[in-house]
C-alpha positions in Angstrom: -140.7 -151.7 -62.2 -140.9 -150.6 -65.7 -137.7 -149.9 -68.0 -137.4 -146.1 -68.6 -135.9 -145.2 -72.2 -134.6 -142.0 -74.4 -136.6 -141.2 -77.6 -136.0 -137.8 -78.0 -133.4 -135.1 -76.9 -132.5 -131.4 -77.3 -129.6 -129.1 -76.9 -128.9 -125.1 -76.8 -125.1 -124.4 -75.8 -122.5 -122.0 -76.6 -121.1 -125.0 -79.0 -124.3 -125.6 -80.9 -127.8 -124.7 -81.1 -129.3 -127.8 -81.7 -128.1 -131.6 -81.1 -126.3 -131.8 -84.3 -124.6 -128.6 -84.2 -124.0 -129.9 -80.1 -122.3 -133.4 -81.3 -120.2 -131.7 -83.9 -118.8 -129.0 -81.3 -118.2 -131.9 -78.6 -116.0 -133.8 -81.5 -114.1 -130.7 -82.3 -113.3 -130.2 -78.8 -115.0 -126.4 -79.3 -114.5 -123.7 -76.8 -117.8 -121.3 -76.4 -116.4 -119.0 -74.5 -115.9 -115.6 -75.4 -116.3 -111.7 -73.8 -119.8 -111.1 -72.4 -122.4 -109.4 -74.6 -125.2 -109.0 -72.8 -124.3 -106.4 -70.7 -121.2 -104.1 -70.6 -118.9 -105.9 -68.4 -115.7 -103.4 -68.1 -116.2 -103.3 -64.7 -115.6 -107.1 -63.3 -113.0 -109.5 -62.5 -114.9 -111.6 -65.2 -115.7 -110.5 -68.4 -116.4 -113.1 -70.2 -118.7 -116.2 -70.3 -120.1 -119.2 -72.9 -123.0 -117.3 -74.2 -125.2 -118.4 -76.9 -124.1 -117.5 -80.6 -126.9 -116.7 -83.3 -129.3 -118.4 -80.9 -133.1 -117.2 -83.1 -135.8 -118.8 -80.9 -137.8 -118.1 -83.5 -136.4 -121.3 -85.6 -138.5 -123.4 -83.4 -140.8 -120.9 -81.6 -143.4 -119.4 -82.2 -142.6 -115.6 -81.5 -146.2 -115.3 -79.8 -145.1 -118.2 -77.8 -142.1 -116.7 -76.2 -142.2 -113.2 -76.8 -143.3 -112.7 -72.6 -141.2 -115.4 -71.3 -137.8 -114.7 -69.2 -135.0 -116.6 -71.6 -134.8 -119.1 -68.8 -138.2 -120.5 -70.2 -137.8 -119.7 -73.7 -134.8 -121.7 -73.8 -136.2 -124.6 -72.1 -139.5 -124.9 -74.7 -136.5 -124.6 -77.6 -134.6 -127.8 -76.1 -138.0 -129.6 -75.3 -139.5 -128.4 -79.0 -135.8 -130.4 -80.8 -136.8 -133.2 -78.1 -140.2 -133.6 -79.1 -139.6 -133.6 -83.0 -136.6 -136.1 -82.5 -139.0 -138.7 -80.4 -141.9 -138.1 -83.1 -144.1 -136.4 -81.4 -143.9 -133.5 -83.5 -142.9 -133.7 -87.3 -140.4 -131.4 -88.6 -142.2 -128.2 -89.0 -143.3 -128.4 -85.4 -147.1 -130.1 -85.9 -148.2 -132.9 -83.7 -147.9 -136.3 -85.3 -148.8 -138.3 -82.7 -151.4 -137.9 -79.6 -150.4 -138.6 -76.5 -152.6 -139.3 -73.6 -152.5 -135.8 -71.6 -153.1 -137.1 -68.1 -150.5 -139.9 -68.7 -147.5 -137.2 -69.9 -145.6 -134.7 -67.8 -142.8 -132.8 -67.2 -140.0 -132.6 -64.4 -137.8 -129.2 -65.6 -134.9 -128.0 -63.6 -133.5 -124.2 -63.0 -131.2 -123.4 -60.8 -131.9 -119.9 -60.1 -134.9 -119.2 -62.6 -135.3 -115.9 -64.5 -132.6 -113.9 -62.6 -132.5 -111.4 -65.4 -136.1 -110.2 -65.0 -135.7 -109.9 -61.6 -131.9 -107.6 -62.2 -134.0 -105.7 -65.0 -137.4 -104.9 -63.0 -135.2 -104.0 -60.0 -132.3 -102.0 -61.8 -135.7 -100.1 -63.5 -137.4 -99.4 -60.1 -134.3 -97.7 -58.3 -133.4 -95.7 -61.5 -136.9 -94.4 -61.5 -139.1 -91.7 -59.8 -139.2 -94.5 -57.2 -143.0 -95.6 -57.7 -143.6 -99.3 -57.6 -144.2 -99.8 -61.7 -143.2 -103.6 -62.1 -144.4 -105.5 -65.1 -147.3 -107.5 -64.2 -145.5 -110.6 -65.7 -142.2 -110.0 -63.3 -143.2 -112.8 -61.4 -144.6 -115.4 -63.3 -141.2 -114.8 -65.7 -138.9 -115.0 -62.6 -140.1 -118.1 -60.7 -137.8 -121.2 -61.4 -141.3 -123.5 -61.5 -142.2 -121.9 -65.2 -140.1 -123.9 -66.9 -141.9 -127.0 -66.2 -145.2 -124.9 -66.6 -144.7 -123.5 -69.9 -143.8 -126.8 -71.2 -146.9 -128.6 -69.9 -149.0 -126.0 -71.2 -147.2 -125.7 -75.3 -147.5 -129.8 -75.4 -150.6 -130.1 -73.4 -149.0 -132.4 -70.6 -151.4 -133.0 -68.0 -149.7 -135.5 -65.8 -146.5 -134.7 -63.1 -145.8 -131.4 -63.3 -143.2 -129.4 -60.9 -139.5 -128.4 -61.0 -136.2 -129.2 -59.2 -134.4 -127.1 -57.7 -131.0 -127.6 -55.9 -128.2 -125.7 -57.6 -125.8 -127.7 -60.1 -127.6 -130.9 -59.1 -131.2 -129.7 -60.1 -131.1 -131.4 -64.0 -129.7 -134.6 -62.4 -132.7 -135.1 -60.2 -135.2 -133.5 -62.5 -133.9 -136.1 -64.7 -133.9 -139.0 -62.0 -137.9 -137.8 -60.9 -139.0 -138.2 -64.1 -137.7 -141.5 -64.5 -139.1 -142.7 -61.1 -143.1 -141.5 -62.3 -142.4 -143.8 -65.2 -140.7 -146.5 -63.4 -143.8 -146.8 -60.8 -146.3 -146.4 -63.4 -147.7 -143.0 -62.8 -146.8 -141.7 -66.2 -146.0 -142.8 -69.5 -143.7 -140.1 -71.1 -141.8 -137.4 -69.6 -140.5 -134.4 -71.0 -137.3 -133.9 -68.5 -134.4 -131.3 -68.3 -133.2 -128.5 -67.3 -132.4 -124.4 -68.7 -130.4 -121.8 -66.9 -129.9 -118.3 -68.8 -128.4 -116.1 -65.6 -125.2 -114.1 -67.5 -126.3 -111.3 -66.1 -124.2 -108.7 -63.5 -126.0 -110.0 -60.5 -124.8 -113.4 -61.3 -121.1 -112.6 -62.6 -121.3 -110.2 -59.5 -122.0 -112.4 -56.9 -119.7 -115.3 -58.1 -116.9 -113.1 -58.4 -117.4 -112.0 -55.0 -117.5 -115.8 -54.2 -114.4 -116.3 -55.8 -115.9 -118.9 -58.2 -114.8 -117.6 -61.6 -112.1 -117.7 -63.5 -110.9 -114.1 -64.3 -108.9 -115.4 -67.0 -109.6 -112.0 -69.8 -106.7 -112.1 -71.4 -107.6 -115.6 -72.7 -111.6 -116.7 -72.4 -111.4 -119.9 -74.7 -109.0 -121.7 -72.5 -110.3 -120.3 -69.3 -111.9 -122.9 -68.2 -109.6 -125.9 -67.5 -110.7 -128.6 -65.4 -107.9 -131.0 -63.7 -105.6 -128.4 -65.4 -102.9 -127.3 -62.3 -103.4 -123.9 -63.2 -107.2 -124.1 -63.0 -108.5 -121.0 -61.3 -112.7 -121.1 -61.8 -115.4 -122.0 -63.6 -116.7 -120.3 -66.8 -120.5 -119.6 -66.6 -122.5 -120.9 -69.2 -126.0 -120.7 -70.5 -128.5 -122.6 -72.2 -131.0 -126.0 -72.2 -130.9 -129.8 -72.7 -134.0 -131.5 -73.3 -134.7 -135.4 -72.7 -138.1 -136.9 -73.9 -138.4 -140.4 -71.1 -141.0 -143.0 -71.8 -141.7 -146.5 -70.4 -140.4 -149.3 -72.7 -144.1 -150.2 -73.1 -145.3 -147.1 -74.5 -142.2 -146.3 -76.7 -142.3 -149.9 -78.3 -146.2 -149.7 -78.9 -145.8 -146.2 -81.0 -142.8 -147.2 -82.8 -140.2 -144.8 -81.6 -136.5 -144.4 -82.3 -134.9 -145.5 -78.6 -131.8 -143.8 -78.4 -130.8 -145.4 -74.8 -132.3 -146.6 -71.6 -131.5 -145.1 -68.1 -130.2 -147.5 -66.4 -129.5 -146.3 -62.7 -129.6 -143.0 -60.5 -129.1 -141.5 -56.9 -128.7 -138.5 -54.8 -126.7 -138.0 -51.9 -125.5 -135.1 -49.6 -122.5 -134.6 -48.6 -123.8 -132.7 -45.4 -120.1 -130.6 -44.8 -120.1 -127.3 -46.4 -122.6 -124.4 -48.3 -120.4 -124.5 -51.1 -117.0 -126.2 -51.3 -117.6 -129.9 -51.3 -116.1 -132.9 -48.8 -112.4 -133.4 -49.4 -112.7 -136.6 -49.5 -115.6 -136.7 -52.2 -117.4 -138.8 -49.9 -120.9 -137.7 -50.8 -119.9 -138.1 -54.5 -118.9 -141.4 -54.0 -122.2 -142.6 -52.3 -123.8 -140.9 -55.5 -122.3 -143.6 -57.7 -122.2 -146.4 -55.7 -125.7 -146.4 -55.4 -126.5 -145.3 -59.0 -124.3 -148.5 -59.7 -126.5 -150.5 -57.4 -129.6 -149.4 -58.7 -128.5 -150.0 -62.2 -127.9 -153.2 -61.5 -124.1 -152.9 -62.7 -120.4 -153.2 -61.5 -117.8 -150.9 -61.5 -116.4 -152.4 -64.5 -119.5 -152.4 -66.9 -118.7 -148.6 -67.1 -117.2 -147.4 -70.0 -117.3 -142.9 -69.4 -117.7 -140.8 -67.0 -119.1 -137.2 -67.8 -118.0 -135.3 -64.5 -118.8 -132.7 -63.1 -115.7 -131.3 -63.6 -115.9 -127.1 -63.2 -112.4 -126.3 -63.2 -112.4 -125.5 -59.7 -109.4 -125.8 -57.6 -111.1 -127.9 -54.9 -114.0 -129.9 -56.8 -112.1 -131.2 -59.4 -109.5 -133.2 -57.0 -112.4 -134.1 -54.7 -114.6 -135.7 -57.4 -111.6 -137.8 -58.8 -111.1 -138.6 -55.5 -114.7 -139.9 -54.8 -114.5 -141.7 -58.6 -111.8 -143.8 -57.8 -113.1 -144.4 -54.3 -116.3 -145.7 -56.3 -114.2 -147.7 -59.4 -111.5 -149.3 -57.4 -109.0 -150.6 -60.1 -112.0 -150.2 -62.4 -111.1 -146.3 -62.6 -108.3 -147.4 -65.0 -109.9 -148.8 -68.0 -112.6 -146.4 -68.1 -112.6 -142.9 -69.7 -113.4 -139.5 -67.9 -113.9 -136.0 -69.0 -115.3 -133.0 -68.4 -117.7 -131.1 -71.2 -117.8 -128.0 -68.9 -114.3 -127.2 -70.8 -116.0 -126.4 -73.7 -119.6 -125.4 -72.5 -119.0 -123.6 -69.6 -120.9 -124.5 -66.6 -124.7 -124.1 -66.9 -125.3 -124.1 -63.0 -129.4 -126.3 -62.7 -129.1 -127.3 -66.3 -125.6 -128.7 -66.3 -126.9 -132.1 -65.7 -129.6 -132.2 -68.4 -127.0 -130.7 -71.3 -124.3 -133.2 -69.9 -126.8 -136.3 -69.8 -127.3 -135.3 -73.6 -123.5 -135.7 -74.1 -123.3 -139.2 -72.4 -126.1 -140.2 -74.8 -124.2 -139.2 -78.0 -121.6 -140.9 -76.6 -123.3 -143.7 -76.4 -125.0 -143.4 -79.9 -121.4 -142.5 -81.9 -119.1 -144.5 -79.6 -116.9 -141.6 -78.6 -115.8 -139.7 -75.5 -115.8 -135.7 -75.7 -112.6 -134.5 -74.6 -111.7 -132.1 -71.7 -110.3 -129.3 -73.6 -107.9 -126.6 -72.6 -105.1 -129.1 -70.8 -101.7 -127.4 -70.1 -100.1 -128.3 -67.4 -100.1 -131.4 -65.2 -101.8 -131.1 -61.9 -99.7 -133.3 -59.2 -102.6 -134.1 -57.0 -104.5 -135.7 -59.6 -103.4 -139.7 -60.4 -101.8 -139.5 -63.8 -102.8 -143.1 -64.7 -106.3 -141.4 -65.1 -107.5 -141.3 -68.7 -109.0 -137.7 -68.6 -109.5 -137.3 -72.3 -107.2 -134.1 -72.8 -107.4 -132.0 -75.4 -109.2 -134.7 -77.9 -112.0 -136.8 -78.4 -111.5 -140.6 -77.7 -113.6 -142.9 -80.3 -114.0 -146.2 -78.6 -117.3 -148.4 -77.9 -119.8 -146.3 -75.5 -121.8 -149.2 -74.0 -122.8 -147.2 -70.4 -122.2 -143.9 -69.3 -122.7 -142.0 -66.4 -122.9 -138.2 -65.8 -122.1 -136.5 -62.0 -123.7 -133.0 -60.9 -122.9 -131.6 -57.6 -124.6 -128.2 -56.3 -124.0 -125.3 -53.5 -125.1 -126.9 -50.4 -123.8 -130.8 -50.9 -126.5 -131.7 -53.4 -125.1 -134.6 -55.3 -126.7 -136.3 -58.1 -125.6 -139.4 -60.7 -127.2 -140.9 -63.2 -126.2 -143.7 -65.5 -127.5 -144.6 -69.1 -126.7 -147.6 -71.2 -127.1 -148.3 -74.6 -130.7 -149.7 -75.2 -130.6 -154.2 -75.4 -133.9 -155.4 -76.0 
């Protein structure tokens, strides 16, 4: 099978709008959480999220190119645009500098729930109406969680695999891991992967309230979300996109591009137990990264970080350290483990994809983002654990691996390695 490498990436989060701006808030150990703005919130157990802060598609975009999309889809052709122009493909004011073969380049882009705030608006605009049936005629194609993946392939002319993912908090991971397998079995050459979620909207703080998934934490947004923390109480919804340009080894080395890291092993596993709370025993997690182990080729010990999924919820956070050390054996010890979700919030289908960006800066700047917002010890968790608290860790980043897990027992792991020749 052919080696699958990283040339290009991109990143829009609540601690940066680009990869830079990204790199720099994961050092700093940022918190982007603050009180909603995109709606009036006074009314809900949460009011607050990890929005997007002086976000201007229009850096990137062209404002004819986005101007009828859902933010869902703008955000995810602003990640894949950074990608593009880091892997070459496009030079620095956005024209193309190199020609790919169309039928030989997809895309694989992941959403968990799609354009939820089209849908809320052309619904809350119906029933506060006359009642006649005026929806836009673009409702649906901005709503559907497929035009992600559709708007990319048509703004870079990719003619090749072209489809979305779609299963919850997992759907970047095995956007990510599809993308790699069309390259690995030779039916592409280059893949423009990822995932984008942009869902702070009052059906979706609504409906996870009522779930009991957030953390109401008001009085204090920027530490609310506290993974491994005792007094963790939810997670703190997040939005935006992370972009990963995939290409064989063959076709990256033939055009000269900048290889920022291979991807070394994946795998997906179901934990088959519950809609939403996951097995106590992490046992689905664990299969995850055993496997990715074994397809990578690698031992428990060759791992250096593990980005976790890590929500700060009061169940998945003991389970997946439970699964990890399941996985790691005595290993567990001399590796390092956080959780980026601390400072991003969680960004539900795209989680995976902005995390996976994360493991490869890791990689590239031999340092371990902290998990951020660490008061109080949490006696089920093994306190021989290095969990990163509070600040970032420098030490050499040779292989990482990053752990999504989604409503319905969707598990997904995938691990990168610094790029040998």
């Amino acid at each position: 099978m052919k080696r699958v490498v990283v040339t290009g990436i991109g990143a829009l989060t609540a601690i940066g709008n680009s990869v830079p701006e990204y790199l720099a808030g994961l050092k700093a150990g940022q918190s982007g959480a603050g009180p909603i703005t995109q709606f009036d919130a006074e009314k809900f157990k949460t009011q607050f999220a990890c929005e997007l802060k002086d976000w201007d598609p229009n850096t990137l975009l062209d404002r004819k190119v986005h101007r009828r999309l859902d933010r869902y889809c703008t955000m995810a052709l602003y990640a894949a645009e950074e990608a593009m122009r880091m892997a070459g493909i496009h030079d620095a004011e956005g024209n193309k500098v190199f020609e790919l073969d169309p039928d030989r380049a997809g895309t694989i882009w992941a959403s968990g729930i799609g354009g939820l705030s089209t849908l809320e608006k052309e619904i809350t605009d119906f029933v506060s109406g006359d009642g006649t049936p005026r929806y836009n005629p673009f409702m649906i194609p901005r709503m559907i969680a497929n035009m992600g993946a559709g708007h990319i392939s048509m703004h870079f002319n990719l003619r090749g695999p072209s489809y979305a993912t779609v299963s919850a908090c997992a759907s970047g991971g095995h956007a990510l891991a599809a993308a790699a397998d069309d390259i690995r079995l030779g039916r592409a050459d280059f893949m423009v992967t990822g995932g984008s979620e942009g869902v702070i909207t009052q059906v979706a703080i609504g409906g996870f309230n009522n779930m009991k998934a957030l953390s109401t934490r008001n009085d204090d947004p920027a530490t609310a979300s506290r993974p491994y923390d005792a007094e963790r109480e939810g997670f703190v919804l997040g939005e935006g996109a992370g972009a990963l340009v995939l290409e064989s080894l063959e076709h990256a080395q033939a055009r000269g591009a900048t290889i920022l890291c291979e991807i070394a092993g994946y795998a997906a596993s179901s934990d088959a137990h519950h809609i939403s709370a996951p097995h106590p025993e992490g046992a689905g997690a664990k299969m995850a990264m055993v496997n990715a182990l074994k397809d990578a080729g690698l031992q428990p010990e060759d791992v250096d970080y593990i980005n976790t999924h890590g929500t700060s919820t009061p169940l998945g956070d003991t389970a997946e350290l439970k699964a990890i050390k399941l996985a790691f054996g005595d290993a567990v010890y001399d590796l390092n483990i956080s959780s980026t979700k601390s400072m991003t919030g969680h960004l539900l289908g795209a989680a995976a994809a902005i995390e996976s960006v994360a493991c490869i800066l890791a990689i590239q700047h031999n340092f371990v983002p902290p998990t951020i917002n660490h008061f109080n010890d949490d006696p089920e968790i093994d306190p021989k654990l290095n969990l990163t608290f509070n600040k970032m860790q420098e030490r050499e980043v040779n292989v990482a691996l990053s752990n999504t897990f989604g409503f319905g027992g969707h598990n997904s792991a995938t691990i990168f390695k610094a790029f040998k020749s």
